[in-house]
Every structure is written in structure tokens, then in C-alpha cells.
N, C-alpha and C positions, 0 to 999 in steps of 0.2 A: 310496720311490724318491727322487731327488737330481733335482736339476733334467735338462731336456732335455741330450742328448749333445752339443749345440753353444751351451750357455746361457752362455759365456763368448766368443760372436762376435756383434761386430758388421758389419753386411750395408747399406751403402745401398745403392737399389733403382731405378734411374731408366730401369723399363724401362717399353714402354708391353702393352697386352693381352697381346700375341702372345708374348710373352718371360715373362711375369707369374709364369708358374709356378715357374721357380727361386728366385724367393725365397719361395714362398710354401712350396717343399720345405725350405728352410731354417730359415724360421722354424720350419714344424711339426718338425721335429730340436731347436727352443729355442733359436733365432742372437735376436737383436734386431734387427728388421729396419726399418727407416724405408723408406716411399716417397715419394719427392721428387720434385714438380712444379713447376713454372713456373704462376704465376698463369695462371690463362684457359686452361691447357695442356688442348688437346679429343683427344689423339692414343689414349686409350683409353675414352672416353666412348661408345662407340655405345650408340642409343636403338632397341631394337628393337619394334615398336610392340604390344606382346603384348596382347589383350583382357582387361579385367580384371586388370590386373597391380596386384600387392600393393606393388613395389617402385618408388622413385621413379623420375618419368620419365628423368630422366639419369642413373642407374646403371644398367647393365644385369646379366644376372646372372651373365656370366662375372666382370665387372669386382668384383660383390659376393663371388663364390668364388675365383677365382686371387688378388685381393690381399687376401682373409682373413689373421688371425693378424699384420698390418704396422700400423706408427705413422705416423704421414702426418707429411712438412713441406715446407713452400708457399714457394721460395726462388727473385728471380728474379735470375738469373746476370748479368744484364748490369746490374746496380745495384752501387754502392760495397757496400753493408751487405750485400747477397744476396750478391756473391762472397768478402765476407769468413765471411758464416755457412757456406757453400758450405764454405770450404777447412777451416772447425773441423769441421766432418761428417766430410770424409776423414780429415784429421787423426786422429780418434776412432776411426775405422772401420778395419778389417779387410779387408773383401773388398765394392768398387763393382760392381756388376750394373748393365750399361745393352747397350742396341740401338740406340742413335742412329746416324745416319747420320753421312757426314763434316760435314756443315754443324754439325749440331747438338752436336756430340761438339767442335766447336770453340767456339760459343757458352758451353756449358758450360765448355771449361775443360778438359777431361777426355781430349785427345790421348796415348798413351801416354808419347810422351819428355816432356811436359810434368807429367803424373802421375809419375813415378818421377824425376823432377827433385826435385818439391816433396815426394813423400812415399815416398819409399823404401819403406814398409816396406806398403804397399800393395798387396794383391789385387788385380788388374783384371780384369775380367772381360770382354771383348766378345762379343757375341752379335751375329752379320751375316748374311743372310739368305744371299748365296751366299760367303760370306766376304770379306777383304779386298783379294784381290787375284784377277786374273786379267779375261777379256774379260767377263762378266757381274758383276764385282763392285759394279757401283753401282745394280744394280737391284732394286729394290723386289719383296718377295714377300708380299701377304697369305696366309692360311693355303688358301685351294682352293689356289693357283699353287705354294704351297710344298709342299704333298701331290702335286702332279703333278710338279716339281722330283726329287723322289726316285724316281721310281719305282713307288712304291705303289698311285697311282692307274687306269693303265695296265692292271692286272692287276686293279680291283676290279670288280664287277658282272657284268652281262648280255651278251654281245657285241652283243645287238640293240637297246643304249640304248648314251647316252655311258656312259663310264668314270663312277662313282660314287664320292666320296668317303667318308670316316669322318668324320661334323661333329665340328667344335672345332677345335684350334689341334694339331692331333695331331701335325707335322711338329716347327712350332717346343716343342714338348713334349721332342721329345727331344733336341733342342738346349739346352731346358732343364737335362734331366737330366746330360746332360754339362758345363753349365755348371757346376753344382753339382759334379761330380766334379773336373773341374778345378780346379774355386776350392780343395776340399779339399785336392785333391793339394797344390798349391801351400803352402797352410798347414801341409802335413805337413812340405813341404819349408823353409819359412820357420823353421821351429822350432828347426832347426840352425845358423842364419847369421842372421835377422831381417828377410833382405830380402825384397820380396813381386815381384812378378812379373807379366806381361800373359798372363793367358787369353784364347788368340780359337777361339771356335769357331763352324763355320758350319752353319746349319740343315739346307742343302741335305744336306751331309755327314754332318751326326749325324741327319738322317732316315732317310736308306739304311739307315746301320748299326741306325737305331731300328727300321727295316720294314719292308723285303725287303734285307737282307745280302745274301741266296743271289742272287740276281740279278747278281751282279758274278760268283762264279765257275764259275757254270754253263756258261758260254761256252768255258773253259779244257778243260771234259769232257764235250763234245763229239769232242772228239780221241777220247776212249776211246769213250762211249757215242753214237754221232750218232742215235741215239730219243729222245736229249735235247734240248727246244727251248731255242733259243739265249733268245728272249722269250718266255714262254710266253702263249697268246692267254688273251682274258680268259673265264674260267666257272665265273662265280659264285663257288657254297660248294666248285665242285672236287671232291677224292677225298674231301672231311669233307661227310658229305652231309646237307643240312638237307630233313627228311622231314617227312611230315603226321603229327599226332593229331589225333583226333577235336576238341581242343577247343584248338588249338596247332600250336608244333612244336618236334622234336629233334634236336639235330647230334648225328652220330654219327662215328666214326673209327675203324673198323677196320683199325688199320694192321698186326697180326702174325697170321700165321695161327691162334695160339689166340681172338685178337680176333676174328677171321673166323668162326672155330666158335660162337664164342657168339654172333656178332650173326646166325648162319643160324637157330643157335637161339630166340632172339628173334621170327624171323619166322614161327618155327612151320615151320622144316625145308622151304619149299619147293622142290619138284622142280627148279624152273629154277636153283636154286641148289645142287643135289646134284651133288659129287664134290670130289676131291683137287683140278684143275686150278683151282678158286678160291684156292684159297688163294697163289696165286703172284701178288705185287704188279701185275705188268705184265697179266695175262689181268683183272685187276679193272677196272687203268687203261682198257683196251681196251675193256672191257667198263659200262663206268659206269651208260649207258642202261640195259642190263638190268636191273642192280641197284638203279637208283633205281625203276624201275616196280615191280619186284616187289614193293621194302620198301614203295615208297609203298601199294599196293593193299591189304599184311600190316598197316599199320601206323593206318591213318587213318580205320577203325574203333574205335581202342582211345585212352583219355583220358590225355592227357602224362604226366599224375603216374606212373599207373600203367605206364606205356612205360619212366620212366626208373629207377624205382625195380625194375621187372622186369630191367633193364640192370645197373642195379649189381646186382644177386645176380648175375646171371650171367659178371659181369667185361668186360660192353661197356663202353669208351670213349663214354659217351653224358653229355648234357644235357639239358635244354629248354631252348630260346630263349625266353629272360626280355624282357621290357619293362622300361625301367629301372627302372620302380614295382614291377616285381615281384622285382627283386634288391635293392632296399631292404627290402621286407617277407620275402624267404625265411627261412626257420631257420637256415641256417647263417652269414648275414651278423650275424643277430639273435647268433644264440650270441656271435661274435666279437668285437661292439659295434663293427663299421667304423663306421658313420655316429653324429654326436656332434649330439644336439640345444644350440644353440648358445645360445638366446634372443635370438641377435645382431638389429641392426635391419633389416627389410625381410625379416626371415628367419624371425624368431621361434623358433617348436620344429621348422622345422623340420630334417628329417635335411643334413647338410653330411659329406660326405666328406673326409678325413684323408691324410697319407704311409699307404701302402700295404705297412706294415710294424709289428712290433710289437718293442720294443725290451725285453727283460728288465731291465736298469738304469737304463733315463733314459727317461721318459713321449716319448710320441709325442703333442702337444695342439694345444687349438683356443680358442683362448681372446680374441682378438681380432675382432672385426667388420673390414670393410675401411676405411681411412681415409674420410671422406666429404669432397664435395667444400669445399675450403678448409679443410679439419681439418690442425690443425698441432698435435703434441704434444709440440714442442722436441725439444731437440738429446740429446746422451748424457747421461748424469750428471755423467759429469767429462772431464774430458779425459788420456787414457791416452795416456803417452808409447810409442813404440815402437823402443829404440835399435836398430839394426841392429847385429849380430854381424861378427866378420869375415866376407868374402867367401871362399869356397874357391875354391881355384885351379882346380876343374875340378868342377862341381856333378855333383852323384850323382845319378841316379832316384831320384822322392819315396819308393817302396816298396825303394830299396837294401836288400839285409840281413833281409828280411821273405819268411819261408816259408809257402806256402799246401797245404793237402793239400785235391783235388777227388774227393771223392765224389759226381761227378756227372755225371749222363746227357744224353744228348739238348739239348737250347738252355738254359736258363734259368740253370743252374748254369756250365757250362761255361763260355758267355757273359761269367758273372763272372770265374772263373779267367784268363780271358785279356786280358780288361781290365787285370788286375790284372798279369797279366805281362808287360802296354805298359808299364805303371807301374815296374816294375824288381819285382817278386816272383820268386822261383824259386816253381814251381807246378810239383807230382806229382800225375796221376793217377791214382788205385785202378783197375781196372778187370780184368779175365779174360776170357779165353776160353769158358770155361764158362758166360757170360751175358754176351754183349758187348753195350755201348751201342747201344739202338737204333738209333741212326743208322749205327754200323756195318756193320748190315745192309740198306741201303738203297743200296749197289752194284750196278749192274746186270749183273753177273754172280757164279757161286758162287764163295765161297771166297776172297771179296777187301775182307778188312773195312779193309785200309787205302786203299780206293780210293774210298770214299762224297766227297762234295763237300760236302753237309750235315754230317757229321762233321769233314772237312778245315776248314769254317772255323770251324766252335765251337769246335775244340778244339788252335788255334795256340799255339805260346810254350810247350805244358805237355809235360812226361816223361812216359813209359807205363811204371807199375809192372802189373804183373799179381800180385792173390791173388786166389785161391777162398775168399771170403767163407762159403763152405758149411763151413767147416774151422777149428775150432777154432785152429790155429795161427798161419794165415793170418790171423785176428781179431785176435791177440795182434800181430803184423805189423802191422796199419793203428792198432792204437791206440798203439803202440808210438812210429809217425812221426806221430799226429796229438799224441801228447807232445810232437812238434819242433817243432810248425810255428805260427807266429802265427794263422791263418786258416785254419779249415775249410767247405767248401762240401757243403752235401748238399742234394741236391732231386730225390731216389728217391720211390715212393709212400710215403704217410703209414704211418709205423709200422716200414717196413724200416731203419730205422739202426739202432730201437731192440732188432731181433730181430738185427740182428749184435754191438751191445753199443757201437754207435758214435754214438750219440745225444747231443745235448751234455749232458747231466750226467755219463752213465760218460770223455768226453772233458775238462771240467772236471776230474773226478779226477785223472788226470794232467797235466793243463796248465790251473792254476787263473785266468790272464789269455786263454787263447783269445777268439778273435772266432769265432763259431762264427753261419753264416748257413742256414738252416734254410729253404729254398721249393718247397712243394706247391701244387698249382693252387687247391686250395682253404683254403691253413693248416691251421695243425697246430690239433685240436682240433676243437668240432663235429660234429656226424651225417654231414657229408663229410668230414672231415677224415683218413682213411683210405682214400679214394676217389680213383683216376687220374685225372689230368685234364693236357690238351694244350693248346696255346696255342687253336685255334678252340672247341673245348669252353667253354674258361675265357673266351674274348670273350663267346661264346654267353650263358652262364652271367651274365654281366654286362651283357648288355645291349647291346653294340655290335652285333654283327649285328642284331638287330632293327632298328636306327638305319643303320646302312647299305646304303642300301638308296634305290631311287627306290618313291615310292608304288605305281604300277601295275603293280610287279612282280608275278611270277605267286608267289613265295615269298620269303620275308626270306633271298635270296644272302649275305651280307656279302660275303666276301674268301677266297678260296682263301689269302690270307695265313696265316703260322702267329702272327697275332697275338692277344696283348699280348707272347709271350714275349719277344722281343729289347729291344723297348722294358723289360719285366719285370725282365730284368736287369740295365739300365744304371739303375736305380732302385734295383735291389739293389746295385750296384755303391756307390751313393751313400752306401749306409746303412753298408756295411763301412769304408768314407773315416771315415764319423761316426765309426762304434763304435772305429775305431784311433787318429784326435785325442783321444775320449776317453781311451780307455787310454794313450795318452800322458799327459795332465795326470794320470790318478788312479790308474795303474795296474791299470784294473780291466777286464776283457773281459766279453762279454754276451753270449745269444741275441740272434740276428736273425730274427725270422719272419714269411713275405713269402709274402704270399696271392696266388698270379698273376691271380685273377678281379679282387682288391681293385687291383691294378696300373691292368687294364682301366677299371676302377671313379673311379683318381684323375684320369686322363684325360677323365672327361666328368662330371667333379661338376656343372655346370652343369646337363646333362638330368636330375638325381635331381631338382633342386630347380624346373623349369616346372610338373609340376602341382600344386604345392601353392602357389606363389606365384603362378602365372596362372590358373589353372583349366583350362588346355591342355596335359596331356602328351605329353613331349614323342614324336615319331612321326618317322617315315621318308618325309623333303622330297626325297631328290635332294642334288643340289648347290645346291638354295635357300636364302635363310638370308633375316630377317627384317629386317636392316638394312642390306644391299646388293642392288638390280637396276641392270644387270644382272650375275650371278653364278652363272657354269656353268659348263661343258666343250662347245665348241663345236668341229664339224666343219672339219677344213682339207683341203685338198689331197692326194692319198693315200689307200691304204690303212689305215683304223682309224687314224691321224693326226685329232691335238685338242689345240685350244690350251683353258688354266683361263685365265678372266679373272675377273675381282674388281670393281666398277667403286665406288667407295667414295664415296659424297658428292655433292649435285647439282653440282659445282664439275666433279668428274670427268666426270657424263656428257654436259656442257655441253662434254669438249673430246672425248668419246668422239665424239657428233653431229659436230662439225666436223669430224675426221679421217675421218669414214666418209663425209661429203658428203650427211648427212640433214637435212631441214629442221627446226628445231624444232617439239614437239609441247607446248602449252601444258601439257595435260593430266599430260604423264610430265616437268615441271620439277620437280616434288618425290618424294620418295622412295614416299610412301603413290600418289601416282598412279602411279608405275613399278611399283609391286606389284601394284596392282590391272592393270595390263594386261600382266604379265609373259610370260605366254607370246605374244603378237604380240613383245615386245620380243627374246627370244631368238628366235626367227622370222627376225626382221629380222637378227639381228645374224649367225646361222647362215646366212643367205645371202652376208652381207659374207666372211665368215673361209672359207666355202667355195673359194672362187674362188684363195688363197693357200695356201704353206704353213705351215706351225704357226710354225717360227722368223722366218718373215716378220710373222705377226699379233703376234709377243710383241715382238720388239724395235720393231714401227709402236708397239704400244702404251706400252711403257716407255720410249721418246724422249718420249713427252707426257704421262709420270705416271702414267700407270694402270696397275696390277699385271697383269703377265700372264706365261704359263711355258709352253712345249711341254708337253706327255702325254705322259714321257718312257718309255721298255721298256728292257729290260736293254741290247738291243743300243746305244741309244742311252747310255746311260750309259758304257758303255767304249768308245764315240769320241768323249766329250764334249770338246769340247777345253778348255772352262772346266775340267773337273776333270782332265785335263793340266796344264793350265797351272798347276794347286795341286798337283800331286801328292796326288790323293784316294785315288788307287788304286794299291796297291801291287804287285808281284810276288814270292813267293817258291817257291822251289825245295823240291818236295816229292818223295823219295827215291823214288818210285814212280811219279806221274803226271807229276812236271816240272814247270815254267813253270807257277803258278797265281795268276790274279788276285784282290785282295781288296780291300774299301771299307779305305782306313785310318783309322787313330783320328783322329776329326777334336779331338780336343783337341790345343790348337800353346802351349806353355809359351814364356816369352821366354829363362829363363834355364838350365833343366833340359833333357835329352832326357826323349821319348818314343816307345819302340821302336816300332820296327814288327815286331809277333811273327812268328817263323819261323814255317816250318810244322809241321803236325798231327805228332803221334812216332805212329811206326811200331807196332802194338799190341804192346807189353810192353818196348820195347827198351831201356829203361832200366832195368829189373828190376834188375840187379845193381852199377849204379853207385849209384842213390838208396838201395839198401839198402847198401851201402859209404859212402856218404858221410853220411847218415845216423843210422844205427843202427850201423856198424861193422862189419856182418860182413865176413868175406874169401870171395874166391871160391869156397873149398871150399865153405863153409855154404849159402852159396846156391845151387850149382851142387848141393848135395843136395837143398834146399827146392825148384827146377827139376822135380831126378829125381822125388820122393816128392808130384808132384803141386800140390803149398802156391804153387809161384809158377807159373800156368797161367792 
């Protein structure tokens, strides 16, 4: 193999924790990544006070895993010699990653019109918690406030505790991942002209889309279906029901009625579960309660392993809910080699998670420790001119000109498809009648597969060709246009491409530079690796639901969410950016295979790594975290109304006391005393926030510093008038149901467009223009392929 897909970019990094991970996605693609601080800089230091910790006290161990694989250098901006080294770093560099605020983003030096003044040819990257402009844009979001910010939170847990979040940084994660995308877009775009450009994207924005998408247009299809909740209340694990074993437990999802058959079967065929009238989605919904008592009674007798292993022969949609330690040690992680013993320091052997993908041409690595504190490793090697190219008169979309063929179902695949055709790709759809996209079928009424809302937003921007993959002909048809096209997507069950003949080596054959991106829930390969698997399965399966969760729950709920997928894809999305820069410089296209558990997996590398470097694995707190009290989701005024607050540093809760009009308690002035009296403290503080409403608690709190955000629900998201005021949410006209709301791309280029994708195509209605404009036939041909079946 030749070095990493992006070992010819350089990445400065001057973001603090919460941002950390885009570069740290970069580096593992093989960018050269430097993180640059400011002497004494404490803005990503937290000290969580863990018992027996292996790792030194000031490094914490998100800060030892999100800035893995980066070179450290120590520059301070407001010195002659600092801002002269400062500007040789841009200079050098490629693409600046930072989160600064406005203040900080001026001491640096690093304003937009001021960067593209001094360095043209300059990536910029901004990452802003609600973005840059509009009525909350200058407010501070730690990660609870920005998990509540989106949505996600609102809908996770118990209805009879607060809303619960997913620990780590999981919002600004996927703001990460978009950062990355857009810095590439941009660099694709730079290639043709020289000049680089301002990436701003906002967390709040690229969470939604990271975490509950569907929450924006479900409101729209109400019109059609009013059994559809506008917000949907919050319960739990939902219709993916996390059930007992004897020694555990296993999420299951039975979403199609053959799904149904097998998991009755499963339970050993009971009575309360006998007849045709199950199998109909809405009489299950209805029915939840039953089904959960029965399975639970069938099921909690019998020991996980053998529950889910009985599951897969039978063709259930099932897992076991892993503990993180025990998705590090499974077999199929093993087979893979996700986790990379590093020898790094404070880490030693142990397991460190990786990008979330495996690249056939260009290593995916880990070969760095995180900079330590005051570690300077100097500047580039040389200093690399960047002349800018002529301007064009009217810049293109970075993917102008670039054809993508989706072989792909349901979220994960799709997801990317239409990313890519915000970007400017033409993207076809395969898909039939004869086996339509699950999600097609998730209309609540018969016979109306262009009417799903889950399908309407996965599958924007792209054409509908219809074959019957069952037909030899039809196979000769898709391989035919995946001949055409720069990018193919497939993330069918493990093994179905290769039984239609459309697998990437028989597609390599005839298109020897394809980018061919390949995602199953559990990667290709392995004893699962031919095994179905769904976005909560594959959380399951990784570990997050277990971790999501408040302790005295009565089962590990996680999230009715369908996560990691959406988040799954805008990572995948990232990799196909990589795999097509490279194939730019060397002509060469690649496999991309992209584990959706492993997705789940890069999202909380931190929890793989507490019990072996603390001696405390890590478990299911709630919304507590080890370096902030107080820090939860607190009761306001209202109906299921709750404000996230964050209270970060004794600095903070010295102004939190004074705005609430509490006397100081000597005891709770340091952080170890606030911990130890944490529940009196949130007590207290749920008394205060009671009496108000949520938006009244966040903006008292963020006029005086301290992070805080309503618990926002769908409905609240499209009256937001902060996301008004950005145009977050788009509308477009879908031939069937009309007027449909959707989160738009929060990646905002300064000098290119970025569509906003029409809507969903109508099932097959482009049949006979993509195969005209394509492959050439004329309408007779096809209007025979129509009659004789082949296009259905």
C-alpha cells in the first residue's frame, strides 16, 4: 500500500476538545496534522478525577484519543516571533480547522477576510456551535447543551426521568464529520483554480442532520398520515425492543413481516402472538406492550449468546447489547482488527480505535500519541508555495461532472448518495418494484411507496431507475451504468452485490478507477459479516446503548433513534471525498468498507479505553460526567420541557450561585466537593429552573457564561427562529405529497454553491432517460425492457 489517501495534506488544528475529532479523522486518512496552542492554553485540558488512573493528571482521555495521530506546536499569537511562526504554519498548510469564538478567532489572526487576504489558497474551516450568524449565534454550547440543541436528546430515554443523553462529544462529532467533508469538497474544488475558500459549519445544524434528520419532516406528513406524531414523546428503545436473557440483553427489530415470522418463531410461536394481524406495522406499534411482556417472559430464561445466534439462523434482526469491553473483545471486531494497540504513552497496549473504515489503497493508521502538554514538533518541512490559478467566472460544484450509481437501501447508503448530490454529482438510483427499498414501505397506507417520509428524505437529489436484479439482463443494465459512473454505493446485506455480480471487483472490471464505497452494519468479512444489521442493532452491538442510559433504569433503553446510521454516513461520505482527492493525484480508485457498528465505535473511543486505564469501566451515569457539577437536564416550566446545562469550572459556578441568589457553600467551591454532593446540588438547581421556562433558563444562563440550551422536539426545531434566521431548513416540492420540510446541508462554502437537493424521484421515473442518456438506448429499447419485465 502507498501512504494514506490524504498524505499529501496539510491540516492545522486549533480546535479545542469538542471539535477535536476532525482532525483527528484526517490525520487517520494520512493529512499531517499539527495542533497549535497558545502557551497555558487550558480550553481542552479537563481533569476528570478518575480512581486510579493510569494517565497523567492533566490529560484527560478524550483529550489522549480525539488528538491522537497530531504533532503539537506551542505559538503564542500576540508575540512578534509567535505571529510571524503563526503565518509560516498557514502559509504551509492546506486546510486551518478551529472553533474559536469571535474574540479568539481575532487574537489569532484568523478572521476570514483576513485569512484569504494573506493566504489565498487556504482551506478555512470554521466550526460554531450555533453558527455564525442569527439570534443565538454567540452562544456557547458544551456537548450535553449541544445534544439537546439538536434534537436528539428530547426523544432519548424514559419519559419518567429527564431526557438522557449519548456521553461524549456526539453533536459536535458530527459537525466534525462535515467539517472534514467540506474542507475536502473545497480542496477538490481548489484543484481547478488554486484558491481555497471558508468552510463554516454549525454544530447545531450538522447534529440534526447527524441524529434525528426525520424530525424535521415528519411534521409535513401529518397532512397525509395525522397517527403521525408531530414530536414523538420520548420511549426508550421504542419499536427496536431491548429484551432480557438470562445473562444480558438483546435488541431486536423486527421491522418486515417475514422479520415478524421469525422473531414469533424465536419465542417459540406463542399464542398471544398468533395470527396474520401481527404482521401489520401499526397493530405492533399499538400493540408494543404485549409484545414486549411476552418476548420478555420467552426470552429471559435463555443465555444472550445463544438468543442471538438462534436469531441469526432464523433471519431476526437481532444483537446483544454489548458493554464497551465487550465490543472490543467480540469476534467479529477481532476478525477486523478495528482497535490498534498503540504502545502510545498513558495508553500503552492498549485497544485505541481508528476512522471507521477500511480503505483498499491507502492504510487507514494510528501511528501518533496525542501531542503532550508543551510538545512542539516544528513547523512543515518546507515551505510549499501555493500559486493560485485563474479564478473562474462562475465556480462549479466541487463534484460538477462526477457520476454516482446507488445501490442503496434504507439510510446509510442513500444518506451518502445525496450528500454527494448537494455537492453537484448526478446520482441514479437502482432499485424495483419487485423488492422495493425498505423504507418504501413504511407509508402508512397500501400501495404508496412514493409517499414514506423516511425514504423522501434519504433519497433526495437522486433519479429512479427501476431493474429487477433477479434477471440476468437487468444485471448486465446496472453493471453496464456502474461502467459510467465515478462512484458506486452499495450497503445491501453482506454478500447480495456479489450474488447480483455487482460487487467491487466484477465493477473494477469494467471501470478500473471506480470509488466503490461498500457499508454493512457489521463490514464485509467476519462471522457477521453477512449478517443484517440496522442503525439501533449496530449501536447496540457497539456499545452505546448500554452507555445510554441513567443507572436506575429498569433496562439499558438507549434511543428510539435510528443511530449511528446518519451520523454512519456523513463519515462515509468523508471517506469517498478522500478516495476521489486521491484519485485525482494518482488516478487510482479504491474499496471503501465502512462498518456501521465500527462508525458507532469511533464516536466513543474514549469509553473502550477507562477500563483498562482506570480500573472503572466505563457504565451508564445519566447525564453526569466526571469533570463537570452541576451537569444535567433540568425540569422547567411545562409540559416535559428541560433545559441541558453544563456548569464547567469553579469560576462558572461561583457566577451560577450568584445569579440564582444562593449563598455560598464552602464545601461545593471545588469541583471534587460538588461531586461528592451532586445530587443535593441538582435538587437545588431543579427547584430554581422549575419555576421558569427552558428558553428563559438558557439565555439567564448564557448572558453570564455558562453553557446552557432548551430540550429542543421536532416541533420546536421548525419554529426555531435561530434556524430561520440561517436558513437551516429547507423546503421542497415533492410531486406527490407537496410542500416538505428538510434539515439543509449545513456545510456553507464561501466561493462555490451547495444545492439543496430536490426531492425524493418518484419510484422508477427516470428509467428511460438515465438509460438514454447513459448507456444510449432509445425509447423503443426500453419501452421493450418496460414490457418484457427487465425495467420493473
Amino acid at each position: 500500500m502507498a501512504g494514506g489517501a490524504l498524505a499529501h495534506l496539510r491540516v492545522l488544528d486549533a480546535t479545542d476538545l469538542r471539535a477535536a475529532l476532525a482532525g483527528r479523522l484526517l490525520a487517520d486518512l494520512g493529512a499531517n496534522v499539527i495542533k497549535v496552542t497558545a502557551p497555558g492554553d487550558e480550553r481542552d485540558r479537563l481533569r476528570p478525577p478518575f480512581a486510579g488512573q493510569r494517565v497523567a493528571p492533566d490529560r484527560s482521555l478524550p483529550f489522549l484519543y480525539r488528538h491522537a495521530n497530531k504533532r503539537g506546536a506551542v505559538v503564542d499569537p500576540e508575540s512578534a516571533e509567535g505571529s510571524s511562526r503563526l503565518d509560516r504554519l498557514l502559509a504551509g498548510a492546506d486546510v486551518l480547522l478551529e472553533n474559536l469564538d469571535a474574540t479568539e478567532r481575532r487574537r489569532w489572526r484568523v478572521e476570514p477576510d483576513v485569512l484569504r487576504a494573506r493566504h489565498p489558497h487556504l482551506v478555512h474551516v470554521m466550526m460554531s456551535d450555533l453558527g455564525s450568524n442569527g439570534p443565538r449565534a454567540a452562544w456557547r454550547l458544551e456537548a450535553l447543551p449541544a445534544f439537546a440543541a439538536s434534537g436528539a436528546l428530547h426523544v432519548s430515554g424514559f419519559l419518567d426521568r429527564p431526557p438522557c443523553w449519548l456521553p461524549g462529544y456526539a453533536a459536535h462529532d458530527c459537525a466534525a464529520a462535515f467539517a472534514c467533508a467540506g474542507a475536502l469538497a473545497a480542496l477538490l474544488e481548489r484543484a481547478r483554480h488554486g484558491h481555497g475558500q471558508t468552510v463554516d459549519v454549525a454544530v447545531q445544524e450538522a447534529a440534526i442532520a447527524g441524529l434525528v434528520p426525520w424530525s424535521i419532516p415528519v411534521g409535513d406528513y401529518t397532512r397525509l398520515y395525522p397517527i403521525l406524531p408531530t414530536a414523538p414523546p420520548r420511549d426508550a428503545d421504542g419499536n427496536y425492543y431491548v429484551l432480557p436473557a438470562r445473562d444480558g440483553w438483546v435488541r431486536v427489530l423486527p421491522a418486515t413481516p417475514r422479520h415478524w415470522r421469525a422473531f414469533v418463531e424465536l419465542l417459540g410461536h406463542p399464542e398471544a402472538l398468533a395470527g396474520e394481524r401481527w404482521e401489520n406495522l401499526i397493530v405492533r406499534i399499538l400493540g408494543a406492550g404485549i409484545i414486549r411482556a411476552v418476548a420478555s417472559e420467552a426470552l429471559r430464561v435463555r443465555p444472550r449468546d445463544e438468543i442471538v445466534a438462534d436469531g441469526y439462523r432464523l433471519g431476526v434482526p437481532i444483537a446483544p447489547v454489548h458493554r464497551p469491553d465487550e465490543f472490543v473483545t467480540a469476534a467479529q471486531t477481532r476478525a477486523r482488527g478495528y482497535f490498534r494497540a498503540t504502545g502510545f504513552p498513558h495508553l500503552g497496549d492498549e485497544a485505541v480505535a481508528v476512522a471507521p473504515f477500511v480503505l483498499s489503497e491507502t492504510p487507514v493508521s494510528l501511528g501518533r500519541p496525542a501531542p503532550a502538554p508543551g510538545q512542539d514538533d516544528g513547523d512543515w518541512p518546507d515551505a510549499r508555495p501555493h500559486p493560485p490559478g485563474p479564478s473562474p467566472e462562475r465556480p462549479a460544484p466541487p463534484l460538477a461532472g462526477v457520476r454516482v450509481l446507488a445501490l442503496a437501501v434504507v439510510a446509510v447508503g442513500p444518506e451518502i448518495a445525496t450528500l454527494l448530490a448537494e455537492l453537484g454529482a448526478e446520482v441514479v438510483k437502482i432499485e424495483s418494484r419487485t423488492k422495493l427499498d425498505p423504507l418504501r414501505e413504511v407509508a402508512l397506507e397500501p400501495d404508496a411507496p412514493n409517499r414514506a417520509f423516511t425514504f423522501n428524505d434519504e433519497n433526495r437529489g437522486q433519479r429512479s431507475v427501476c431493474l429487477d436484479l433477479h434477471q440476468d439482463r437487468a444485471r448486465e443494465l446496472a453493471l453496464a451504468l456502474c461502467a459510467r459512473a465515478d462512484v458506486v454505493i452499495e450497503n445491501n446485506r453482506g454478500g447480495v452485490a456479489a450474488r447480483w455480480g455487482l460487487d467491487y471487483d466484477d465493477v473494477r472490471g469494467v471501470r478500473p478507477d471506480v470509488v466503490y464505497i461498500a457499508s454493512q452494519g457489521y463490514g464485509r468479512g467476519g462471522p457477521l459479516g453477512h449478517v443484517q444489521g440496522f442503525g439501533p442493532l449496530n449501536g447496540a452491538f457497539a456499545g452505546a446503548t448500554y452507555l445510554w442510559n441513567h443507572p436506575d433504569a429498569p433496562y439499558p433503553g438507549g434511543s428510539a433513534l435510528n443511530h449511528p446510521d446518519h451520523v454512519a454516513s456523513k463519515l462515509g461520505f468523508v471517506a469517498v471525498l478522500a478516495a476521489l482527492e486521491h484519485r485525482r493525484r494518482t488516478g487510482r480508485g479504491q474499496l471503501i468498507d465502512l462498518a456501521q457498528t465500527e462508525a458507532a465505535a469511533f464516536l466513543l473511543g474514549e469509553a473502550y479505553l477507562e477500563g483498562p486505564c482506570t480500573g472503572l469501566p466505563a457504565a451508564p451515569d445519566g447525564n453526569r460526567v466526571p469533570y463537570a457539577c452541576p451537569h444535567g437536564v433540568f425540569p422547567c416550566r411545562g409540559n416535559d420541557r428541560w433545559v441541558a446545562i453544563a456548569v464547567i469550572g469553579d469560576d462558572e459556578w461561583r457566577t451560577l450561585c450568584a445569579e440564582a441568589g444562593w449563598a455560598p457553600e464552602p464545601a461545593w467551591a471545588t469541583l471534587a466537593g460538588r461531586l461528592a454532593a451532586c445530587e443535593v446540588i441538582e435538587h437545588r438547581l431543579a427547584t430554581w429552573t422549575r419555576s421558569q421556562t427552558m428558553e428563559e433558563v438558557a439565555a439567564r444562563l448564557q448572558a453570564i457564561g455558562i453553557s446552557a440550551m432548551p430540550v429542543l422536539d421536532g416541533d420546536d426545531l421548525r419554529a426555531d427562529a435561530h434556524l430561520a434566521a440561517r436558513g437551516a431548513i429547507v423546503t421542497v416540492q415533492h410531486p406527490e405529497v407537496g410542500a416538505e420540510r428538510h434539515i439543509a446541508n449545513p456545510i456553507r462554502l464561501s466561493r462555490t454553491p451547495v444545492a439543496h437537493a430536490p426531492a425524493a424521484p418518484l419510484l422508477g421515473a427516470d428509467t428511460e432517460a438515465v438509460l438514454r442518456d447513459w448507456l444510449g438506448l432509445d425509447a423503443t429499447t426500453v419501452r421493450t425492457l418496460v414490457d418484457t419485465g427487465i425495467c420493473r
